[in-house]
N, C-alpha and C positions, 0 to 999 in steps of 0.2 A: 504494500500500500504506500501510494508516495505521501511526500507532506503535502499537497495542493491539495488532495483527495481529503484529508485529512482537516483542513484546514476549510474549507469546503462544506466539509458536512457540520461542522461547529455554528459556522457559522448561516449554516440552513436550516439548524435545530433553532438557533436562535431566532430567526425570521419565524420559523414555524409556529413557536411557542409568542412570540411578541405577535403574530396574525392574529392567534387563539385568547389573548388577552385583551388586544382591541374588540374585535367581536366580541367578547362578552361585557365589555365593559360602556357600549354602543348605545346612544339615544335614538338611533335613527333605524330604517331598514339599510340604508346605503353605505354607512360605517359596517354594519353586522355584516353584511356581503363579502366589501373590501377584506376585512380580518378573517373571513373564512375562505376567503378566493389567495391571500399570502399561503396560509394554513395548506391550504392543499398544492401550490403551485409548492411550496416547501418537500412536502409530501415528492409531488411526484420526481423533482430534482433530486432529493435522495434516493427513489429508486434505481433513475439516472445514473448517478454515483454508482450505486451497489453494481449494476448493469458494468457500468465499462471495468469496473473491478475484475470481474468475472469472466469480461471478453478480455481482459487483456492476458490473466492468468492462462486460458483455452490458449492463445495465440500464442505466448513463450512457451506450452506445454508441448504444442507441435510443429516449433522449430526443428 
């Protein structure tokens, strides 16, 4: 795992969790959206993350 990757996913838990804190924290429908629209864009970029983890692992394995 290199340091970007790492550095990366810190800093998209953080995103994810400050989405999830606006949203709740929300007077509006349009705040509550935004903070669950971060929340999951968060979400799917660590998938992201995990994903080329794994491709890259495959791709040195069959050098």
């Amino acid at each position: 795992m290199g340091a970007d990757r790492l550095i990366f996913g810190v800093l998209t838990i953080a995103v994810g969790l400050f989405g999830l804190f606006y949203a709740s924290g929300s007077l509006d429908a349009y705040s509550y959206f935004i903070g669950l629209a971060l929340f999951i864009g968060a979400v799917l970029f660590m998938f992201h993350l995990i994903k080329g983890h794994y491709d890259q692992q495959e791709k040195e394995h069959h050098k």
